[in-house]
Every structure is written in structure tokens, then in C-alpha cells.
VOBA-217002 format. One record per residue (C-alpha): residue number from 1; x, y, z. Coordinates in pm, 1 decimal. Example, Ala and Ser with C-alpha at 12.3 -4.5 7.8 and 13.67 -1.06 7.14 Angstrom:
<sites>
> num px py pz
> 1 1230.0 -450.0 780.0
> 2 1367.0 -106.0 714.0
</sites>
This chain:
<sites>
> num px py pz
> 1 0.0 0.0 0.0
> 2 273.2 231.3 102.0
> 3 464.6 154.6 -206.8
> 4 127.7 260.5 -429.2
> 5 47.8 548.2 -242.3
> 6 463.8 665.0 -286.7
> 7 428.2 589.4 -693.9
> 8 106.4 748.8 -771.0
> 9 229.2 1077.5 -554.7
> 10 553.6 1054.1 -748.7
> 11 383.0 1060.1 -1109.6
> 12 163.5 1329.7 -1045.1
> 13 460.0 1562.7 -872.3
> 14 747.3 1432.3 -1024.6
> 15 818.5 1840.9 -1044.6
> 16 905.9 1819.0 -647.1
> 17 1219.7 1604.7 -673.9
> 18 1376.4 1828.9 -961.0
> 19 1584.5 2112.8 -759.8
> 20 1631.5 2358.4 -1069.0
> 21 1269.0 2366.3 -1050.9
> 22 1186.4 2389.5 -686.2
> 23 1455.2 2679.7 -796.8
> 24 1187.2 2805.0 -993.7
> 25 860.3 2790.9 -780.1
> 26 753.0 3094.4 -557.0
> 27 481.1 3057.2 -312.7
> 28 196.4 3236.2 -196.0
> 29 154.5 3061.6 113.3
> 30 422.9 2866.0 283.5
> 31 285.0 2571.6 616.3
> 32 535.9 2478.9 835.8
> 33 481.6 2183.3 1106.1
> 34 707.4 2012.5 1321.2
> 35 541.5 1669.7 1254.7
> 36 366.3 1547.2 961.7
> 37 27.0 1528.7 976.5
> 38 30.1 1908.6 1238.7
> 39 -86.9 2107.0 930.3
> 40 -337.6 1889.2 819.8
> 41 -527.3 1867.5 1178.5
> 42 -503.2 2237.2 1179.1
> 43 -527.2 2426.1 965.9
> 44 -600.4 2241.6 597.3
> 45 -930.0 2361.1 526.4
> 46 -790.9 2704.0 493.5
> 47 -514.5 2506.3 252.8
> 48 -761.9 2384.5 17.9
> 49 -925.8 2708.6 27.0
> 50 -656.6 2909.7 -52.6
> 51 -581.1 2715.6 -352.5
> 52 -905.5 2679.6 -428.3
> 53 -865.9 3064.9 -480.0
> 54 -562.1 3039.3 -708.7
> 55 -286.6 3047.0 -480.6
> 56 17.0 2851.9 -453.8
> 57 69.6 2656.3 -155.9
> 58 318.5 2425.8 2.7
> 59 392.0 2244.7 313.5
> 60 714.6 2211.0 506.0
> 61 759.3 1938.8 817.4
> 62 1052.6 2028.6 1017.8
> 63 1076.0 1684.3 1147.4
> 64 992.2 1327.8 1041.5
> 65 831.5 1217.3 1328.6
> 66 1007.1 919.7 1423.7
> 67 927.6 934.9 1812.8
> 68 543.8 893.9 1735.9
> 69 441.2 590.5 1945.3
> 70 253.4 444.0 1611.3
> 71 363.5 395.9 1257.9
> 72 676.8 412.0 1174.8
> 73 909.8 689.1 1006.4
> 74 832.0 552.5 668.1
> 75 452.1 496.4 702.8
> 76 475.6 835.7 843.6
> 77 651.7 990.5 503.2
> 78 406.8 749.8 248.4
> 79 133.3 934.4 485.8
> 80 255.5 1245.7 439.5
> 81 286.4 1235.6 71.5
> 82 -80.6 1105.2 30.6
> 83 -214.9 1398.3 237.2
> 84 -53.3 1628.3 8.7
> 85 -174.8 1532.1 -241.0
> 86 -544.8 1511.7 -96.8
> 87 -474.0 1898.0 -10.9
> 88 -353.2 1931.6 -371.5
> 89 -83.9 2185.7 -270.4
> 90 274.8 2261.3 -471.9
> 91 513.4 2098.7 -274.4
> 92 566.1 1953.4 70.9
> 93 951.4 1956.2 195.0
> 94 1094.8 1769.4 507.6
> 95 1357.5 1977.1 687.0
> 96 1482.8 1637.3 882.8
> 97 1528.7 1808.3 1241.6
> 98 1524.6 1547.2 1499.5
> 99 1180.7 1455.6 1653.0
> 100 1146.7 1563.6 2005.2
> 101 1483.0 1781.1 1957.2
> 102 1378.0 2097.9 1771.6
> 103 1615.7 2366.4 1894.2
> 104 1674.3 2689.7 1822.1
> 105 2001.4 2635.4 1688.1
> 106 2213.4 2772.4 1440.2
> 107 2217.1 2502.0 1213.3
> 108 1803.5 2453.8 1275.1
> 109 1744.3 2859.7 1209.4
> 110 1969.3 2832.8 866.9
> 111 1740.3 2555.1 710.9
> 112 1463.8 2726.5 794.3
> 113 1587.5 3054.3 631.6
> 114 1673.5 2885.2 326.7
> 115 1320.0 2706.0 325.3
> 116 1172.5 3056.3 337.8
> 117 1412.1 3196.5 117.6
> 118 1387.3 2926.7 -153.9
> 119 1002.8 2974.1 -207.8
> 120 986.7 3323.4 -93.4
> 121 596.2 3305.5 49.0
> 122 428.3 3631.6 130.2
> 123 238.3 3451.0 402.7
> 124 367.7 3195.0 671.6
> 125 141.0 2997.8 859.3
> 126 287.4 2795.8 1192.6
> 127 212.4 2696.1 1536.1
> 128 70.1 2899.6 1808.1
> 129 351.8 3039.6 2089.5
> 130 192.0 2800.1 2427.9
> 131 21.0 2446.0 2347.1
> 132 96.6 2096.6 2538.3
> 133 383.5 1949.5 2320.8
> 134 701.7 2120.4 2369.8
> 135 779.3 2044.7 1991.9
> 136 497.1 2279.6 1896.8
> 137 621.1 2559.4 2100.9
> 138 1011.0 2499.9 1978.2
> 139 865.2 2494.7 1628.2
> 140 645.5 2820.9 1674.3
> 141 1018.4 3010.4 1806.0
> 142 1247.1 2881.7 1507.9
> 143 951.6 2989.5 1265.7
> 144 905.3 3352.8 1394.3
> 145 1286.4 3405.8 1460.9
> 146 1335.8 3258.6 1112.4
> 147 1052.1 3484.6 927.4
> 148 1261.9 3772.0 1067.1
> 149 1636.5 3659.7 1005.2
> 150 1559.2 3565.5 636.9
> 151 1493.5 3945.3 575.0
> 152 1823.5 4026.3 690.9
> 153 2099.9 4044.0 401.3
> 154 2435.3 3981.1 585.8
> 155 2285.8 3590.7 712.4
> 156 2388.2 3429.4 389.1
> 157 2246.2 3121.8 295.6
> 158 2345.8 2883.8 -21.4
> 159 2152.6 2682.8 -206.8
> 160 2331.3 2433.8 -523.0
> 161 2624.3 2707.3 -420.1
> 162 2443.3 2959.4 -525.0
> 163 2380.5 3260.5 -238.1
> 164 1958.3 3320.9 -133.3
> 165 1854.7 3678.0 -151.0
> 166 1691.0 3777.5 175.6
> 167 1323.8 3749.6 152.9
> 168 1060.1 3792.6 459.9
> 169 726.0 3744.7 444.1
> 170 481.4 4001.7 511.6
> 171 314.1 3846.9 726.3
> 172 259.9 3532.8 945.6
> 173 -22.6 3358.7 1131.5
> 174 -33.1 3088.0 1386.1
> 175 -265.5 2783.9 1424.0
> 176 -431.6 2636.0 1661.5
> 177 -323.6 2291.7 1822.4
> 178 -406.9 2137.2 2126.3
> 179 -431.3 2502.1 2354.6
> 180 -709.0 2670.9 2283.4
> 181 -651.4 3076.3 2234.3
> 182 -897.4 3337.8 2155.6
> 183 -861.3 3372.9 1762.9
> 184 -790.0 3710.1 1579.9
> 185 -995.6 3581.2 1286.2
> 186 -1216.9 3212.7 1204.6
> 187 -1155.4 3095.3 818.9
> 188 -1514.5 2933.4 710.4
> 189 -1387.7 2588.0 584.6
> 190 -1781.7 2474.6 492.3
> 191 -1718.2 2381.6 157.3
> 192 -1403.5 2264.0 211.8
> 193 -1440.9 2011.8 590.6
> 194 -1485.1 1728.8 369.5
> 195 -1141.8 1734.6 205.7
> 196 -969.8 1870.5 450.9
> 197 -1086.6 1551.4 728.7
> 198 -1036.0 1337.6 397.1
> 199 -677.0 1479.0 413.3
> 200 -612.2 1444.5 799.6
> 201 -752.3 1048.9 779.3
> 202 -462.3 1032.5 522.9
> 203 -211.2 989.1 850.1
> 204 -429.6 605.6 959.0
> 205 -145.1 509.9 1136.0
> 206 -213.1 765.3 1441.6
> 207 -552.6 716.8 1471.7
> 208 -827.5 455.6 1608.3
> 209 -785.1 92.7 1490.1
> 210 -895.0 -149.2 1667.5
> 211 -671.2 -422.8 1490.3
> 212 -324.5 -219.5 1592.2
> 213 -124.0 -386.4 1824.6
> 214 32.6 -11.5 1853.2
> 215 -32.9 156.2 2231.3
> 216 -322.8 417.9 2234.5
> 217 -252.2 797.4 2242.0
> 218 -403.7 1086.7 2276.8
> 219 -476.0 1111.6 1908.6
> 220 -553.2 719.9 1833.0
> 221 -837.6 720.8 2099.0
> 222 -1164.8 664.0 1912.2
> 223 -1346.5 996.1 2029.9
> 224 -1024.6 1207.8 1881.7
> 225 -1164.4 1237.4 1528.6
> 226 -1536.5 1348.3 1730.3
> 227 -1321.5 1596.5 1888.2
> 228 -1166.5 1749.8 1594.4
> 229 -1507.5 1795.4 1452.0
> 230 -1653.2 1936.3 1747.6
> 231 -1392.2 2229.7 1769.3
> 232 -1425.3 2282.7 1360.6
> 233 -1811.9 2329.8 1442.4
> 234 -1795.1 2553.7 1752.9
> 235 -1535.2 2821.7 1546.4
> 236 -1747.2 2782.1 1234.3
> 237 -2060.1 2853.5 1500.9
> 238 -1901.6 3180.7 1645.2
> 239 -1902.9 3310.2 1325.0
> 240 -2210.4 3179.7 1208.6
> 241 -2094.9 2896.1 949.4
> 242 -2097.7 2486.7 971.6
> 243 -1724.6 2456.1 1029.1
> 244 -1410.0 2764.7 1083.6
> 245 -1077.1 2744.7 1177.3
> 246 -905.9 2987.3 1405.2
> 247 -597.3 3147.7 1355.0
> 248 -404.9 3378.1 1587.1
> 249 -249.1 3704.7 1431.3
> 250 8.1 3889.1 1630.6
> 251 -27.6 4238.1 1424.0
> 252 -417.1 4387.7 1390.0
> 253 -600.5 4230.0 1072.7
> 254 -774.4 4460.9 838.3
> 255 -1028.6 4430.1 575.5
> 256 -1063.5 4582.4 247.5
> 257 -1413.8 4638.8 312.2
> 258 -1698.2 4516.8 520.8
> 259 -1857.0 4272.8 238.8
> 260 -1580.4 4017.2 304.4
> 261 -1749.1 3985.6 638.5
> 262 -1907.4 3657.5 699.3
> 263 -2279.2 3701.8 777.7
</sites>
């Protein structure tokens, strides 16, 4: 199974693996997670969405994963690869920081430059500053600290030898994970819920089965997915829709006029 799902992603993106033209690709929006499958229990409604709109998207997962209690590293990548292309987005890199070990550290904030760099997104989205797993807060710090240092021209960066401009994105918003917050803005995700759960259900390894010999977690529990749904319907309530997703901004958000309201 792992071995289709890896072939038919690699046929239709065969693009990805070709670094002159990853060279080539500029993003609109640019996702960064520290585990696969973060994005798409998040914030992939908004994904779809955006693309649905015309923009292009990618995904970056600044680790592999490889301390989750079930799977393994390379169900976690064929998972991975099959939610991307469920979310239909450009590209979806792996930065290959340790699991469980995402520091702020020099090497850690220069790959995440050059991600930035490399696609040059106007718009990041990453996690929120506080939630339960320390790897979501590490990851939230090397993404803002990053989204500043890759404007600044005397960092240097390389890719194929050949020196990144600086780039920074204009802006950034953060997703919410396990914390709750109170959200600067809820995207309606109606149309797109289906998708977006079809995209999350892509990552089978972490959730219920009742033939897995695996130990239960947190997210393989058989009310997790009821959960999930729950919180997409109580945001997409507050602002009067079936399903939202809430995003924090750290700057104020403005409109360009009061008919993109949702009513």
C-alpha cells in the first residue's frame, strides 16, 4: 500500500524532486509543522481554500516524526505524501530536524531561512507560541525568529552554491493545536471540511484501529476524530458557518471592506 500510495504521488509531482525547478517555484503561502500530519489537523481547510482561490501553496515538516508511538518513520513519510496530495498543494519539503529535539540552533534557524528563502511566500502559517507538546512551542520560536532573520541580508544562505537573496514574508499567522486561544480571525472551511478531514484520515497510522497492536494515544483514541469535529463546528458557530478554523495574528487584521465579512 505504502509503495502505491509513494508511486502514484511521485507521477503526479514528479516536479518536487527536480531542484532547478523547486529553484523556480515561488509561493503564496508557505505551512510549516514540526510533525507530519500538524498542518493537516489544523489548519487544511484554509489550505484547500486558498488554492481553491488560485494560490500557490506548500507544506514544510521540520521533522519526520520518528518518536510517534505508532507507525513508523516511513509509514509516516508514504502518509505524508498522500495527504498532500489530498490537499492538492505545490510541494511539501521535510527539513529532517530530529523529533522531540527541535532547537533553536544555528544550524536549525539556517534551514529554515533557506526554506523561506527558496520559495519566498508572502504569508507563513505555523504553530501557536503556548500548546501541550514542547515540539509545537520549539517549532512556533524557530519559525518567527526565522521569518525575521531571512529578511536580513548579511545571514547568507546557499543553495546548489548559489547565495539566497533575503526574503521575509509580510506576514505570518499561527494555528491552533491542542491550547485553545482566543482567535484574531475564524476561516469558514464549509465547503471545504470534507477534504480537509479526507486529508487528515490520510495519517491512519495515528488514529483509532482497533486491529493495531500499537499503544493508544491521545490522538488514536476513538473519540479524537469526534473531537476534531466538534472544535471545527464551535469556530465555524461563532461566526455563524458549519465549520471555521481559528488562527491567531500577532499584528491587527484589516479588511478591504466590510462585504468580506461573513454574515
Amino acid at each position: 500500500m505504502i509503495t502505491k500510495w509513494l508511486f502514484a504521488f511521485l507521477q503526479s509531482y514528479l516536479y518536487i524532486a527536480s531542484p532547478a525547478l523547486r529553484g523556480l517555484m515561488k509561493l503564496d503561502v508557505l505551512a510549516i509543522g514540526a510533525h507530519p500530519d500538524d498542518v493537516e489537523l489544523t489548519c487544511g481547510g484554509t489550505i484547500i481554500k486558498l488554492i481553491k482561490q488560485g494560490r500557490n501553496v506548500g507544506l514544510a515538516d521540520l521533522t519526520e516524526g520518528e518518536l510517534g508511538t505508532r507507525g513508523s518513520r516511513k509509514i509516516r513519510a508514504a502518509e505524508a505524501l498522500e495527504a498532500a496530495r489530498i490537499l492538492g498543494v505545490a510541494l511539501r519539503e521535510n527539513l529532517q530536524i530530529p523529533d522531540g529535539d527541535i532547537q533553536l540552533s544555528k544550524e536549525n534557524l539556517l534551514k529554515a531561512i533557506s526554506l523561506i528563502r527558496q520559495y519566498k511566500p508572502e504569508l507563513l502559517l505555523f504553530p501557536h507560541s503556548k500548546d501541550r507538546h514542547p515540539d509545537h512551542e520549539h517549532a512556533h520560536v524557530l519559525c518567527r525568529e526565522a521569518w525575521f532573520y531571512a529578511g536580513l541580508e548579511r545571514i547568507e544562505t546557499t543553495v546548489d552554491g548559489n547565495k539566497q537573496e533575503p526574503h521575509r514574508p509580510k506576514k505570518y499567522y499561527e494555528y491552533m493545536q491542542w491550547l485553545e486561544f482566543i482567535p484574531s480571525f475564524v476561516i469558514d472551511i464549509s465547503g471545504e471540511y470534507e477534504q480537509r478531514m479526507e486529508a487528515a484520515r490520510a495519517f491512519r497510522s495515528q488514529f483509532h484501529d482497533p486491529d493495531s497492536k500499537d499503544r493508544e494515544t491521545v490522538l488514536s483514541s476513538p473519540e479524537f476524530m469526534e473531537m476534531l469535529r466538534t472544535r471545527l463546528e464551535y469556530y465555524g458557530d461563532r461566526i455563524g458557518t458549519k465549520y471555521g478554523e481559528p488562527f491567531y495574528s500577532p499584528n491587527m487584521v484589516g479588511l478591504s471592506s466590510l462585504s468580506c465579512l461573513v454574515t
